[in-house]
mmJSON file of the N, C-alpha and C atoms, coordinates in Angstrom:
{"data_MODEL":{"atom_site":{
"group_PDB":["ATOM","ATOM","ATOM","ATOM","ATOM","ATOM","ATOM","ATOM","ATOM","ATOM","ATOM","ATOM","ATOM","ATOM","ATOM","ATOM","ATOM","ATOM","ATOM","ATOM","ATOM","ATOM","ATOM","ATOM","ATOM","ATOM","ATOM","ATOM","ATOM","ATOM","ATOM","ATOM","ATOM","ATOM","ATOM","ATOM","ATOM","ATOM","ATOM","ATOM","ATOM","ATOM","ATOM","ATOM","ATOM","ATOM","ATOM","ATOM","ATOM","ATOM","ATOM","ATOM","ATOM","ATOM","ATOM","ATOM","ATOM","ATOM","ATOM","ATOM","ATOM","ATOM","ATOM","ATOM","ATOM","ATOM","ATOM","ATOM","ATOM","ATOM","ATOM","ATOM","ATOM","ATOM","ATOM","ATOM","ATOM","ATOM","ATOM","ATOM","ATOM","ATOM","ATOM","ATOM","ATOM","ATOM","ATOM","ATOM","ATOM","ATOM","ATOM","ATOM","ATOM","ATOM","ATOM","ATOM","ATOM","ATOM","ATOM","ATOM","ATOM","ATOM","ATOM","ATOM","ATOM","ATOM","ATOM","ATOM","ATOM","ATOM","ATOM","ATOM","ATOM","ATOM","ATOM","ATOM","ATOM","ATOM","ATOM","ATOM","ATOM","ATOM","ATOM","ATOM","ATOM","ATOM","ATOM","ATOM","ATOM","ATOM","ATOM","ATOM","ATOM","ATOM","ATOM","ATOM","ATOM","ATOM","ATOM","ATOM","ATOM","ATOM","ATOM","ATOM","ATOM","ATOM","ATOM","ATOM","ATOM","ATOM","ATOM","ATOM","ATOM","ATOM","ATOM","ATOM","ATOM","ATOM","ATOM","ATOM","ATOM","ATOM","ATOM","ATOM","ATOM","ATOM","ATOM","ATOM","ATOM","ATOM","ATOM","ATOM","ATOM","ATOM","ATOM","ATOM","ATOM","ATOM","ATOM","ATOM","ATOM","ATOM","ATOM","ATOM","ATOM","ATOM","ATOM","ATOM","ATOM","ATOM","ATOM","ATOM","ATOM","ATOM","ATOM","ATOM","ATOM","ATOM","ATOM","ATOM","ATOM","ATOM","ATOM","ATOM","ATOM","ATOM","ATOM","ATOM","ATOM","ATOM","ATOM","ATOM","ATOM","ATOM","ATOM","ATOM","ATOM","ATOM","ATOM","ATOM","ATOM","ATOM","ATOM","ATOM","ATOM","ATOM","ATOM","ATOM","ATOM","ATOM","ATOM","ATOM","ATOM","ATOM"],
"id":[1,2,3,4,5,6,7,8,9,10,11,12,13,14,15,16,17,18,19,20,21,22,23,24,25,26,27,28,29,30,31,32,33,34,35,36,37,38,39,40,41,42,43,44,45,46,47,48,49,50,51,52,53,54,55,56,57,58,59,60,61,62,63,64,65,66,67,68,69,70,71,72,73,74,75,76,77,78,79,80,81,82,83,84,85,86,87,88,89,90,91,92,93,94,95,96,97,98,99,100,101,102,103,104,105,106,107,108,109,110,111,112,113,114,115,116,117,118,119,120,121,122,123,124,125,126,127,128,129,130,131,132,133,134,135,136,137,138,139,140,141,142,143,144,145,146,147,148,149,150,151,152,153,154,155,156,157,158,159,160,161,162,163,164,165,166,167,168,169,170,171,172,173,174,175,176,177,178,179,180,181,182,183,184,185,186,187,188,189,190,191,192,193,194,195,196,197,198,199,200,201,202,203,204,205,206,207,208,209,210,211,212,213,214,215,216,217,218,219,220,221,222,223,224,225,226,227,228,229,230,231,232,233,234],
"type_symbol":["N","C","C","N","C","C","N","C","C","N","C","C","N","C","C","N","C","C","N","C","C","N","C","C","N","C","C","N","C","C","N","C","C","N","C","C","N","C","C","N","C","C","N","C","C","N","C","C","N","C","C","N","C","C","N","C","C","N","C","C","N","C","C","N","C","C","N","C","C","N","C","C","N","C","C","N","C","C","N","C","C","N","C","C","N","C","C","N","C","C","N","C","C","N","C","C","N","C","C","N","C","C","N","C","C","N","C","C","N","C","C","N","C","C","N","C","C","N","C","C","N","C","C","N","C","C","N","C","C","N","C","C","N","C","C","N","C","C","N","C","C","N","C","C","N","C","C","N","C","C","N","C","C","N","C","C","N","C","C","N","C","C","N","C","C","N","C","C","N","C","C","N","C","C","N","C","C","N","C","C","N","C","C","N","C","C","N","C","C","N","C","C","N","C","C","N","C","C","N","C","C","N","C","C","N","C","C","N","C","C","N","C","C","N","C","C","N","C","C","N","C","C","N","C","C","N","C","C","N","C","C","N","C","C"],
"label_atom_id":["N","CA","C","N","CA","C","N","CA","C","N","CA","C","N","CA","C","N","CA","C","N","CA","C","N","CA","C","N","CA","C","N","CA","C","N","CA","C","N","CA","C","N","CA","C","N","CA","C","N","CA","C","N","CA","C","N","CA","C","N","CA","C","N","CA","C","N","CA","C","N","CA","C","N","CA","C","N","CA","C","N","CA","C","N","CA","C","N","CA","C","N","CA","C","N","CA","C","N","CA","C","N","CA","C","N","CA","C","N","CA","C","N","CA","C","N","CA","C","N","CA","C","N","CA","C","N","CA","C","N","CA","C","N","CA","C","N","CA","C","N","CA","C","N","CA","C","N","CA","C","N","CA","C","N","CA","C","N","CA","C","N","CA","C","N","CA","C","N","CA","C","N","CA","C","N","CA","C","N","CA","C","N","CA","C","N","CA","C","N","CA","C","N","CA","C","N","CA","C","N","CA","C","N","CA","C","N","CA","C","N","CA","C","N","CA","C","N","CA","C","N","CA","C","N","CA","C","N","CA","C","N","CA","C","N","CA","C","N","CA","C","N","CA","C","N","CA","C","N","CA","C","N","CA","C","N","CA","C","N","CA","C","N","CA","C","N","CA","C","N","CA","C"],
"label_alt_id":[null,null,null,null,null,null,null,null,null,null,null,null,null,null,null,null,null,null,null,null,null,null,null,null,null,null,null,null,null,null,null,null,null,null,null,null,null,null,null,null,null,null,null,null,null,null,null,null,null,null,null,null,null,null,null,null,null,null,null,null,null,null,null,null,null,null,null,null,null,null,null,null,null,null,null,null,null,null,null,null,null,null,null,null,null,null,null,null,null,null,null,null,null,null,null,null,null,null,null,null,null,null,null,null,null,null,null,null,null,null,null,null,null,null,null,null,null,null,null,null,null,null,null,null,null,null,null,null,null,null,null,null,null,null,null,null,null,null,null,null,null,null,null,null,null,null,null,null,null,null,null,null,null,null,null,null,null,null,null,null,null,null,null,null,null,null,null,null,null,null,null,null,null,null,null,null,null,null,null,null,null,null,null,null,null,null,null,null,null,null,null,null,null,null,null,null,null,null,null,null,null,null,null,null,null,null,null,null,null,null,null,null,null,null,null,null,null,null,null,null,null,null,null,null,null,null,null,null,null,null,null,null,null,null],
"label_comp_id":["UNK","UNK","UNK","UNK","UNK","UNK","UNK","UNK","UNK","UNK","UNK","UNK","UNK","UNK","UNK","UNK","UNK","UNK","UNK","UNK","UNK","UNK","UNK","UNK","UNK","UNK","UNK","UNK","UNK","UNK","UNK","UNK","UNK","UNK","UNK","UNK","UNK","UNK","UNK","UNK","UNK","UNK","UNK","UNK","UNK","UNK","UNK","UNK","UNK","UNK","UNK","UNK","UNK","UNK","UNK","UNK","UNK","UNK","UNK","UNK","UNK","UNK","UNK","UNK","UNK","UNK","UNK","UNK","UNK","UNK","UNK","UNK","UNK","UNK","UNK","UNK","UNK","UNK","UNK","UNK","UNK","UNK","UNK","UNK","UNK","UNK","UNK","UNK","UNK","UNK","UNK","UNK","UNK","UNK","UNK","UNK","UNK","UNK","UNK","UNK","UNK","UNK","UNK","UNK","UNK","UNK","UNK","UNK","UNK","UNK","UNK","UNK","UNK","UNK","UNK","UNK","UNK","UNK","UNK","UNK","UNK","UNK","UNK","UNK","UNK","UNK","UNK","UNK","UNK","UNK","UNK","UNK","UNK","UNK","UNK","UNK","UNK","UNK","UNK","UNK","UNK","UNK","UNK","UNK","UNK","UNK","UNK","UNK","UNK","UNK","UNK","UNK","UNK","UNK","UNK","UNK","UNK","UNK","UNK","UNK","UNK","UNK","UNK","UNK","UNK","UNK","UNK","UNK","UNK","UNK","UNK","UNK","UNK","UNK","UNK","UNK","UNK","UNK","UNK","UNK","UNK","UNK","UNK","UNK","UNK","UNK","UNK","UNK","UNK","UNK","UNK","UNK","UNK","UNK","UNK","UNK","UNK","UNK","UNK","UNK","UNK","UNK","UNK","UNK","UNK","UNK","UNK","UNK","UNK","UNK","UNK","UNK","UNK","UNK","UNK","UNK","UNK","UNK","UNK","UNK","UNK","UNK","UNK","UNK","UNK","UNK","UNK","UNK","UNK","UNK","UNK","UNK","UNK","UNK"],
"label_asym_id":["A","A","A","A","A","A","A","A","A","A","A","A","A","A","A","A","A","A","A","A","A","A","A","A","A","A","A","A","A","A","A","A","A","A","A","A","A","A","A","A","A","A","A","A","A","A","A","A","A","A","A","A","A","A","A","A","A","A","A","A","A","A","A","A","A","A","A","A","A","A","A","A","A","A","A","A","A","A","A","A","A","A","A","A","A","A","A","A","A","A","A","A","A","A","A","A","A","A","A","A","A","A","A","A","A","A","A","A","A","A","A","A","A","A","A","A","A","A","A","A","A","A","A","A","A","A","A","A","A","A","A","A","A","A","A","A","A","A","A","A","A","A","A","A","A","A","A","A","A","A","A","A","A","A","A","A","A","A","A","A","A","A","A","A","A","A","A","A","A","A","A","A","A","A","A","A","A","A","A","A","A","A","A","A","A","A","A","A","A","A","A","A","A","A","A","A","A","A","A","A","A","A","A","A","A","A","A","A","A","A","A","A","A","A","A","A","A","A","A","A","A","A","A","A","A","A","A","A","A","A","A","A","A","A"],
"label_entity_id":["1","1","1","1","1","1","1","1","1","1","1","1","1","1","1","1","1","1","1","1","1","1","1","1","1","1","1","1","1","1","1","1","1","1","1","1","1","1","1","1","1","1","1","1","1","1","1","1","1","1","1","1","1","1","1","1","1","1","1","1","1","1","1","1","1","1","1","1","1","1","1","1","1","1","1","1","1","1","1","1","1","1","1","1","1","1","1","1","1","1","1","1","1","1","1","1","1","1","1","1","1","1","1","1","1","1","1","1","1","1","1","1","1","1","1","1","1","1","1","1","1","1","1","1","1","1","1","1","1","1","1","1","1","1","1","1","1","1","1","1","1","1","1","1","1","1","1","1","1","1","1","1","1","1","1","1","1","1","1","1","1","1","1","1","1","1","1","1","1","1","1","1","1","1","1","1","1","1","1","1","1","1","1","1","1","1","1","1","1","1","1","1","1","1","1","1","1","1","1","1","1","1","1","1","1","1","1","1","1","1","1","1","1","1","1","1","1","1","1","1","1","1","1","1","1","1","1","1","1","1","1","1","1","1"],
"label_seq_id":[1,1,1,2,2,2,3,3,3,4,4,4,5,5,5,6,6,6,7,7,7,8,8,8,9,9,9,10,10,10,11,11,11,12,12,12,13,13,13,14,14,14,15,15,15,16,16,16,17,17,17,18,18,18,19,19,19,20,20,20,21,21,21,22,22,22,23,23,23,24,24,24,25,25,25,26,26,26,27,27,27,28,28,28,29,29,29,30,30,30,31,31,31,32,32,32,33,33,33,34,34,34,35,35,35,36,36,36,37,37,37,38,38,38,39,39,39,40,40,40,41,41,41,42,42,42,43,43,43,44,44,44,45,45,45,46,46,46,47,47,47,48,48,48,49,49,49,50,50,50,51,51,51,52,52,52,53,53,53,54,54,54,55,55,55,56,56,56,57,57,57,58,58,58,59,59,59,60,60,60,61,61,61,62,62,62,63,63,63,64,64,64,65,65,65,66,66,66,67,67,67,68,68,68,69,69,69,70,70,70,71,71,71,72,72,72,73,73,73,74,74,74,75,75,75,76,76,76,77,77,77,78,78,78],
"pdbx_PDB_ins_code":[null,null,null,null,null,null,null,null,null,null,null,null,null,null,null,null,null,null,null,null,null,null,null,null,null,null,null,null,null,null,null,null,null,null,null,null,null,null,null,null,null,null,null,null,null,null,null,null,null,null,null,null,null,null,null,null,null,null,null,null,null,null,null,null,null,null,null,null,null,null,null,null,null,null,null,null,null,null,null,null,null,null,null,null,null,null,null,null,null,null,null,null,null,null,null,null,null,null,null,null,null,null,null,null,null,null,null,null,null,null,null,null,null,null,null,null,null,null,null,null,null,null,null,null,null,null,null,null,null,null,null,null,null,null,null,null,null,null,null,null,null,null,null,null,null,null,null,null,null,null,null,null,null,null,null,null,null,null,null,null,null,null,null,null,null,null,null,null,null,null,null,null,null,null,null,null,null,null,null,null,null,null,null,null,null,null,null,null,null,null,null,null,null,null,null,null,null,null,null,null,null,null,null,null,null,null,null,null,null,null,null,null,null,null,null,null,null,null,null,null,null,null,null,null,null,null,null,null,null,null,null,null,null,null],
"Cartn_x":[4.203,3.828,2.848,2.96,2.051,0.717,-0.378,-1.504,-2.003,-3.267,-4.094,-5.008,-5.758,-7.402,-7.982,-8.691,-9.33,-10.909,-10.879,-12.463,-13.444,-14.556,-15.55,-15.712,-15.356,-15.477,-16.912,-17.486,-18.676,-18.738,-19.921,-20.543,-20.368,-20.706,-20.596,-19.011,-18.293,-16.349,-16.805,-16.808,-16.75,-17.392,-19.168,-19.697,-18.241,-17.778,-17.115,-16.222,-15.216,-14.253,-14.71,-15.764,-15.992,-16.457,-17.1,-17.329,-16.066,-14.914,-13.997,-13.153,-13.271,-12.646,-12.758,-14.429,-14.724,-14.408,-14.504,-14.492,-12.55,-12.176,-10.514,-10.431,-11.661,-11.41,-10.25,-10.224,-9.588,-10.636,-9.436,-10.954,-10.959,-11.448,-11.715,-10.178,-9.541,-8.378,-7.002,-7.263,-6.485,-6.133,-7.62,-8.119,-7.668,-7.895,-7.293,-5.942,-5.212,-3.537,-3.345,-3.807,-3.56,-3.357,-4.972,-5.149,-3.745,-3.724,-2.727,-1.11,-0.988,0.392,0.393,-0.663,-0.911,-0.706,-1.074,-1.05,0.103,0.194,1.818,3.066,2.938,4.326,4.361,4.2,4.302,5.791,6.327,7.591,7.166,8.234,7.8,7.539,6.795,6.394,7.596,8.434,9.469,8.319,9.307,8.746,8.485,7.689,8.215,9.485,10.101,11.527,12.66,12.532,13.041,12.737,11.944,11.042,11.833,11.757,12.416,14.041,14.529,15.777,16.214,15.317,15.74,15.838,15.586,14.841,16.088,16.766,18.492,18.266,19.801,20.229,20.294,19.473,19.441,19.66,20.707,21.278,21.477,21.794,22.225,21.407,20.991,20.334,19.829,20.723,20.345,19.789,19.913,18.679,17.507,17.002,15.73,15.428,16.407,15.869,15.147,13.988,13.071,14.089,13.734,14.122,13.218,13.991,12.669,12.656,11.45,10.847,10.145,10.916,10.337,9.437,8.48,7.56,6.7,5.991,4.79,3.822,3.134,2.123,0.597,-0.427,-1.441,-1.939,-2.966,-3.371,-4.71,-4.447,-5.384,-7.39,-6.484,-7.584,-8.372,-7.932,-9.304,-9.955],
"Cartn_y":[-27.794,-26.633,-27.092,-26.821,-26.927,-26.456,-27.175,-26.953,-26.494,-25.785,-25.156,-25.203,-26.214,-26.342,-25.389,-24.907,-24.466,-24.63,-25.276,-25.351,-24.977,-25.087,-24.108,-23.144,-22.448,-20.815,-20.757,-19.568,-18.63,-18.529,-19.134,-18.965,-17.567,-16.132,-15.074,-14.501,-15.225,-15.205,-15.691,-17.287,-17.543,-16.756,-16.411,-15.103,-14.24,-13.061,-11.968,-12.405,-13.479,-13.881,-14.118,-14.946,-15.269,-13.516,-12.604,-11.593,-10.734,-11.041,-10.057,-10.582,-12.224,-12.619,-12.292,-12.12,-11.425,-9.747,-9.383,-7.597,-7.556,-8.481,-8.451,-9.614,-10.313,-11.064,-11.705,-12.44,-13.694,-14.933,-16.48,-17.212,-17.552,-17.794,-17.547,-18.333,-19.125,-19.64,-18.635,-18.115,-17.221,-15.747,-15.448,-14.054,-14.848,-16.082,-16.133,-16.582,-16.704,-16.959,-15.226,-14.401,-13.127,-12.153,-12.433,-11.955,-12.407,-13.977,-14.183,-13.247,-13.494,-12.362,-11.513,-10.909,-9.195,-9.196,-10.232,-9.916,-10.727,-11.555,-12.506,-11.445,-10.975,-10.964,-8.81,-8.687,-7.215,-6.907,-5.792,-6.005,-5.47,-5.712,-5.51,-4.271,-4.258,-2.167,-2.428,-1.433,-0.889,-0.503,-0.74,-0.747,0.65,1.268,2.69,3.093,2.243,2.641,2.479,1.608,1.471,3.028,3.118,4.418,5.858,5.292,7.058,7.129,5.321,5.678,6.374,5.679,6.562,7.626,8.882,10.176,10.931,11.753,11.669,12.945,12.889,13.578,15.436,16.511,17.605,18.887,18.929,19.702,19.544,20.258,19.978,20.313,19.769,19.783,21.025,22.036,23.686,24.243,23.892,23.949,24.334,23.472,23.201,23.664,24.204,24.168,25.597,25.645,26.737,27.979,29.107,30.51,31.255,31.087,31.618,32.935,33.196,34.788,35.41,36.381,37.184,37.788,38.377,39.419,38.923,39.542,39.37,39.444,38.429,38.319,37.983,38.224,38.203,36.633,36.323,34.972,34.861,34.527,34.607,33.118,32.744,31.981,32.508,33.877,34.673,34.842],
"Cartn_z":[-14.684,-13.894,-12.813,-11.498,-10.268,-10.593,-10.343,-10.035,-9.07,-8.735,-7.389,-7.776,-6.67,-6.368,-5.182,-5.371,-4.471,-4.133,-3.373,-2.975,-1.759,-1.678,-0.654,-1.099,-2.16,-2.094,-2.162,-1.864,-2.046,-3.33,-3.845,-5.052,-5.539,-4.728,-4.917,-5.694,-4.501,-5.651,-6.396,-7.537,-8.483,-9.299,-9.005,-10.076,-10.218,-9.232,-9.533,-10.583,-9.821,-10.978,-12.377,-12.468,-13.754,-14.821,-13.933,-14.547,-14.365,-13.874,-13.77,-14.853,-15.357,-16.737,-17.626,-17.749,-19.135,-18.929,-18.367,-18.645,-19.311,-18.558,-19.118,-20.231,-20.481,-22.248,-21.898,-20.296,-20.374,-19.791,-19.687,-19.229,-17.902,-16.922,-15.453,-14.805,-15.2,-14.868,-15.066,-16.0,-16.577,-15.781,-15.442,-14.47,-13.319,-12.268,-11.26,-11.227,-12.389,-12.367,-12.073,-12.685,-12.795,-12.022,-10.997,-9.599,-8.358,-8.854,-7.902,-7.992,-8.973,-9.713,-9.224,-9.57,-8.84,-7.539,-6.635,-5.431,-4.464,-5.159,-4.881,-5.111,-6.166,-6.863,-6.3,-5.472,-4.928,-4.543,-4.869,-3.738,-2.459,-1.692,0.086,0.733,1.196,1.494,2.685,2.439,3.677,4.476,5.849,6.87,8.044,8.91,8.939,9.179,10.058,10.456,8.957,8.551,6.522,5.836,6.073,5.807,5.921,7.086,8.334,7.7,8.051,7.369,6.365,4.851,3.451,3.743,4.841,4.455,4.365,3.414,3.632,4.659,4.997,6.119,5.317,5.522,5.235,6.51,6.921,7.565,9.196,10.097,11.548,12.403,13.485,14.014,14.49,15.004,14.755,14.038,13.004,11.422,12.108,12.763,13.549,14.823,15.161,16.885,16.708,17.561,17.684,18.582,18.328,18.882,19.416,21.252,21.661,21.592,21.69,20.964,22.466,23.214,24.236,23.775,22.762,22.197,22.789,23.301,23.509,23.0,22.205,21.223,21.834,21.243,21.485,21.603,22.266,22.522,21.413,20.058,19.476,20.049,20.907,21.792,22.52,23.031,24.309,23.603],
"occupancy":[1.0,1.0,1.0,1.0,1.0,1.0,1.0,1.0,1.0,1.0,1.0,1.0,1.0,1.0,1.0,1.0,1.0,1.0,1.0,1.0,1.0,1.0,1.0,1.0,1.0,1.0,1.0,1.0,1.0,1.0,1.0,1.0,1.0,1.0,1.0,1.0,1.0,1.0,1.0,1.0,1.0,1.0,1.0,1.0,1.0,1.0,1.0,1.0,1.0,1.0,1.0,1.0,1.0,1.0,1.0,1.0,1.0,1.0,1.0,1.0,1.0,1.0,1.0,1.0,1.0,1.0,1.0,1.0,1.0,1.0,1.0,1.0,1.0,1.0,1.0,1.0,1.0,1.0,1.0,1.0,1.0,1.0,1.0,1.0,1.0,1.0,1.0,1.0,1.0,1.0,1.0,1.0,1.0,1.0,1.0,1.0,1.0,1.0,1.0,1.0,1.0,1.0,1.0,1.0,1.0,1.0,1.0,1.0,1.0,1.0,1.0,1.0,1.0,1.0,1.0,1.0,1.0,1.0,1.0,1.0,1.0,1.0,1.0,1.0,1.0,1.0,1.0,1.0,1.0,1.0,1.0,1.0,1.0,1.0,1.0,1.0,1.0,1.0,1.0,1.0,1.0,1.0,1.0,1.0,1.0,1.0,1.0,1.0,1.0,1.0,1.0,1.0,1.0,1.0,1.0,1.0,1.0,1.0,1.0,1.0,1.0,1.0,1.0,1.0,1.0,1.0,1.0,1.0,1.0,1.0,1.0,1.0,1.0,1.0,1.0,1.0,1.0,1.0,1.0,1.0,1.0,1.0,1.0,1.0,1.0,1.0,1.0,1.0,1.0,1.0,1.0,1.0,1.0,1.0,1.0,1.0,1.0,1.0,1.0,1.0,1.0,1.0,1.0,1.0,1.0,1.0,1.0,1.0,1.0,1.0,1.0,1.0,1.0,1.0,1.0,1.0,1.0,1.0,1.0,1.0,1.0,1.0,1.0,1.0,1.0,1.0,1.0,1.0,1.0,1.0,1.0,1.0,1.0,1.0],
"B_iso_or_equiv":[0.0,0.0,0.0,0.0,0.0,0.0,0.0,0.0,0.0,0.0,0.0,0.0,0.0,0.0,0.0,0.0,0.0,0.0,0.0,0.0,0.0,0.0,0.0,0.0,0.0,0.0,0.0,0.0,0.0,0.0,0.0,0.0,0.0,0.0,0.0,0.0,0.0,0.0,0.0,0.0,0.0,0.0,0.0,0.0,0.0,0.0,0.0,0.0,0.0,0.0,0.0,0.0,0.0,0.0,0.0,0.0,0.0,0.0,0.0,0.0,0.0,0.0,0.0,0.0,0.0,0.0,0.0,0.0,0.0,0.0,0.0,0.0,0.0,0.0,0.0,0.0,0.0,0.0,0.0,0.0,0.0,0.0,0.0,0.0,0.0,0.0,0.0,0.0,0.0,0.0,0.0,0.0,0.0,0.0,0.0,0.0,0.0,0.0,0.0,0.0,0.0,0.0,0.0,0.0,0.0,0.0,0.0,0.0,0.0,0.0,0.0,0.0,0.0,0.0,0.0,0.0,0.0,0.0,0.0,0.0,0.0,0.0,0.0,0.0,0.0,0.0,0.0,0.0,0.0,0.0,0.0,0.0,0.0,0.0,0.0,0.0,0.0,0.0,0.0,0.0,0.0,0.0,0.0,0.0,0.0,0.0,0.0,0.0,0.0,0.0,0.0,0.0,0.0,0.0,0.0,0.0,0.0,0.0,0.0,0.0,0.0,0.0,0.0,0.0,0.0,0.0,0.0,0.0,0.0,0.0,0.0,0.0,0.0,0.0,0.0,0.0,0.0,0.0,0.0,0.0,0.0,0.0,0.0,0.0,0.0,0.0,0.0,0.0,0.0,0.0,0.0,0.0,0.0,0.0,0.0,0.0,0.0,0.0,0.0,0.0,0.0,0.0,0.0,0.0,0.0,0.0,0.0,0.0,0.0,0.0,0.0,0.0,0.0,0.0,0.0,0.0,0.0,0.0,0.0,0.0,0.0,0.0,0.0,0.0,0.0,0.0,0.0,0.0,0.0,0.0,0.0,0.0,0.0,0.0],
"pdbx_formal_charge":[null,null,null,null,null,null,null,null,null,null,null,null,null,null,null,null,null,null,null,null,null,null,null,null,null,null,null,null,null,null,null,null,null,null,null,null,null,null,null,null,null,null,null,null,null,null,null,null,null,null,null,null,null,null,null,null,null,null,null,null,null,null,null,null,null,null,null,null,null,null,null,null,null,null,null,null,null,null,null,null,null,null,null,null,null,null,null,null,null,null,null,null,null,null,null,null,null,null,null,null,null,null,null,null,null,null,null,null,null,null,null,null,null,null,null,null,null,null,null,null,null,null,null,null,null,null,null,null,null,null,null,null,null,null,null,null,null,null,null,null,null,null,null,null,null,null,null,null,null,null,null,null,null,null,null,null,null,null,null,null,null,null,null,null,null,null,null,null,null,null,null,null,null,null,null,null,null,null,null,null,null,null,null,null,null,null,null,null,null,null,null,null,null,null,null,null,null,null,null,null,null,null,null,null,null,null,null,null,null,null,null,null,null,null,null,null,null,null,null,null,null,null,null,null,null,null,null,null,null,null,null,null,null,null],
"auth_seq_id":[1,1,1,2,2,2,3,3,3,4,4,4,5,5,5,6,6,6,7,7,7,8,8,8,9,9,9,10,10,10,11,11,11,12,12,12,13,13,13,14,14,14,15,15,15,16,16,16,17,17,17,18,18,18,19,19,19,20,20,20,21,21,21,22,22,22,23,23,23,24,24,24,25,25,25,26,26,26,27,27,27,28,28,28,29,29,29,30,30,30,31,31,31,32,32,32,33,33,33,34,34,34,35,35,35,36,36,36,37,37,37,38,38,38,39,39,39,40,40,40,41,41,41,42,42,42,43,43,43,44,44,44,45,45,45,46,46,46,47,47,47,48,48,48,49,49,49,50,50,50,51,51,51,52,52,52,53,53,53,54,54,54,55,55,55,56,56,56,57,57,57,58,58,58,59,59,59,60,60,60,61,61,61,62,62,62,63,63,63,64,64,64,65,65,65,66,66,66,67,67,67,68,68,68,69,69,69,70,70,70,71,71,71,72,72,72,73,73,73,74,74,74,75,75,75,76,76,76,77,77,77,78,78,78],
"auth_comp_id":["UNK","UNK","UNK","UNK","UNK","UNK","UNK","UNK","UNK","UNK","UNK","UNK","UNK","UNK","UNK","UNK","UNK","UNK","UNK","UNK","UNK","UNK","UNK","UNK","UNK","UNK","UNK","UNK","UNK","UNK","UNK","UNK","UNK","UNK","UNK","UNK","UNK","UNK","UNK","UNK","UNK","UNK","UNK","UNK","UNK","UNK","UNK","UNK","UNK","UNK","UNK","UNK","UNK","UNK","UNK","UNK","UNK","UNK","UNK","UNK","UNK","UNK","UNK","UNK","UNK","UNK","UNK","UNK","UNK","UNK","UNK","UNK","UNK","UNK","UNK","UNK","UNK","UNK","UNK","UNK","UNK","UNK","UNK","UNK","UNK","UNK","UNK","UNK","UNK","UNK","UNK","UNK","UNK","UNK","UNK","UNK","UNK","UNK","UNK","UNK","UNK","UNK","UNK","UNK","UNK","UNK","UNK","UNK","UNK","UNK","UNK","UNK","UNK","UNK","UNK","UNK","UNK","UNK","UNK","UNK","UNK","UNK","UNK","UNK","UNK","UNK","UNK","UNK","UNK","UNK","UNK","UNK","UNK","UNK","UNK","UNK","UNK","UNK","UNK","UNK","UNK","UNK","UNK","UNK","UNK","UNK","UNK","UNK","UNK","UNK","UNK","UNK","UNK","UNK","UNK","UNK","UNK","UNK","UNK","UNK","UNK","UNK","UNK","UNK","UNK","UNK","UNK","UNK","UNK","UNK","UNK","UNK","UNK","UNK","UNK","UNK","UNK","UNK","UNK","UNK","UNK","UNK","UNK","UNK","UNK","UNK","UNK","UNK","UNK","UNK","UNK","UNK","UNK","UNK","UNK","UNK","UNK","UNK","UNK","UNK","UNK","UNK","UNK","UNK","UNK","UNK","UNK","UNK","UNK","UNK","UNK","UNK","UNK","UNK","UNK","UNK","UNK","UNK","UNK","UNK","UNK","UNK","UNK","UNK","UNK","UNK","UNK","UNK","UNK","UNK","UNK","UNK","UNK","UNK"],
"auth_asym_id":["A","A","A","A","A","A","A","A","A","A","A","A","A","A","A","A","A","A","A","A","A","A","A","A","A","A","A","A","A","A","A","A","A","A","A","A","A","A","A","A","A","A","A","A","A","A","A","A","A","A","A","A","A","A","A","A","A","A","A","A","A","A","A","A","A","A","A","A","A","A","A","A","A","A","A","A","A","A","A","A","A","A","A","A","A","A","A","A","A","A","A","A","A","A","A","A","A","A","A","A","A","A","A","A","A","A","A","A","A","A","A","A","A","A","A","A","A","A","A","A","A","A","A","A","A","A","A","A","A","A","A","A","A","A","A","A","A","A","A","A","A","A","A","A","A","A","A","A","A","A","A","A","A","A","A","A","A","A","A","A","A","A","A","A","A","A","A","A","A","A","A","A","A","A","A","A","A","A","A","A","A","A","A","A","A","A","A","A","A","A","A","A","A","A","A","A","A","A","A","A","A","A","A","A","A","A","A","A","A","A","A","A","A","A","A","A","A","A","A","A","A","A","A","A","A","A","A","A","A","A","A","A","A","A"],
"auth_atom_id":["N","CA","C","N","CA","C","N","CA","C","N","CA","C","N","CA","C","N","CA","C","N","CA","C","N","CA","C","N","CA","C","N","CA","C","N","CA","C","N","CA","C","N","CA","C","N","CA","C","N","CA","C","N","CA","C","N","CA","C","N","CA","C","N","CA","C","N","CA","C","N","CA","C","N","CA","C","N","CA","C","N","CA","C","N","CA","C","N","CA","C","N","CA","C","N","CA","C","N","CA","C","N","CA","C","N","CA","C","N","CA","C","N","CA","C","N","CA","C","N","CA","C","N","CA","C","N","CA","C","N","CA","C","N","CA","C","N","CA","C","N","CA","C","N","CA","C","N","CA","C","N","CA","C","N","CA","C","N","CA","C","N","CA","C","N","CA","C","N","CA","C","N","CA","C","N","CA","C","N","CA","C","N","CA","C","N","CA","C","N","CA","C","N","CA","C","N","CA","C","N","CA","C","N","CA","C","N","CA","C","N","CA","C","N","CA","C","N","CA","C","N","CA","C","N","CA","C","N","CA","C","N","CA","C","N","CA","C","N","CA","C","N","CA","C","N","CA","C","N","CA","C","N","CA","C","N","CA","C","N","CA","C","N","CA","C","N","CA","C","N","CA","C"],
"pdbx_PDB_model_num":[1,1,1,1,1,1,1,1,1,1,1,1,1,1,1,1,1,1,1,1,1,1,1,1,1,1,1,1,1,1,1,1,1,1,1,1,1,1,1,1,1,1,1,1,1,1,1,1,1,1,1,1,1,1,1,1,1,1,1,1,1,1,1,1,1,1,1,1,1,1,1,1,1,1,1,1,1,1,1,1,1,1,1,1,1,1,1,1,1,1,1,1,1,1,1,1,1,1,1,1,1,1,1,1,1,1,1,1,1,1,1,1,1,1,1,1,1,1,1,1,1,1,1,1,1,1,1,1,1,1,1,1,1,1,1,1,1,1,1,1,1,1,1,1,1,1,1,1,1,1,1,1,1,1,1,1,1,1,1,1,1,1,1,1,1,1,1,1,1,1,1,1,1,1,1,1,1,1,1,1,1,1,1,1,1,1,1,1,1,1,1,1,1,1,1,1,1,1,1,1,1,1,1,1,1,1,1,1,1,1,1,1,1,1,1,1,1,1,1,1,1,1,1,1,1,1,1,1,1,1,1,1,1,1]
}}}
């Protein structure tokens, strides 16, 4: 199995990690195989247009079109 060194970090990461091992009662190698998982192994956020696509098709475009309304209604803005 491949190894990863990492070095330079901020003393401040190694504290967190090492206290983020114990609160999960693993040992600091273990918590950063873990972290990496979590954040490696994501599936891919669709994209907005991926997005827009899924949205299924619910009726014709007339569905929607606004009707204009001659009444003359009050301007609740004055």
């Amino acid at each position: 199995m491949p190894s990863l060194v990492v070095r330079n970090l901020d003393e401040s990461i190694v504290i967190a990690l090492k206290e983020r091992a114990v609160a999960h009662q693993r040992s600091t190698e273990a918590e950063h195989r873990a972290i990496l998982a979590e954040v490696l192994n994501k599936p891919k956020r669709k994209s907005f247009a991926e997005a827009l696509l899924s949205i299924p098709q619910v009726g014709n475009e007339a569905d929607f079109m606004r009707i204009k309304d001659d009444a003359t209604t009050p301007n609740v803005f004055d």
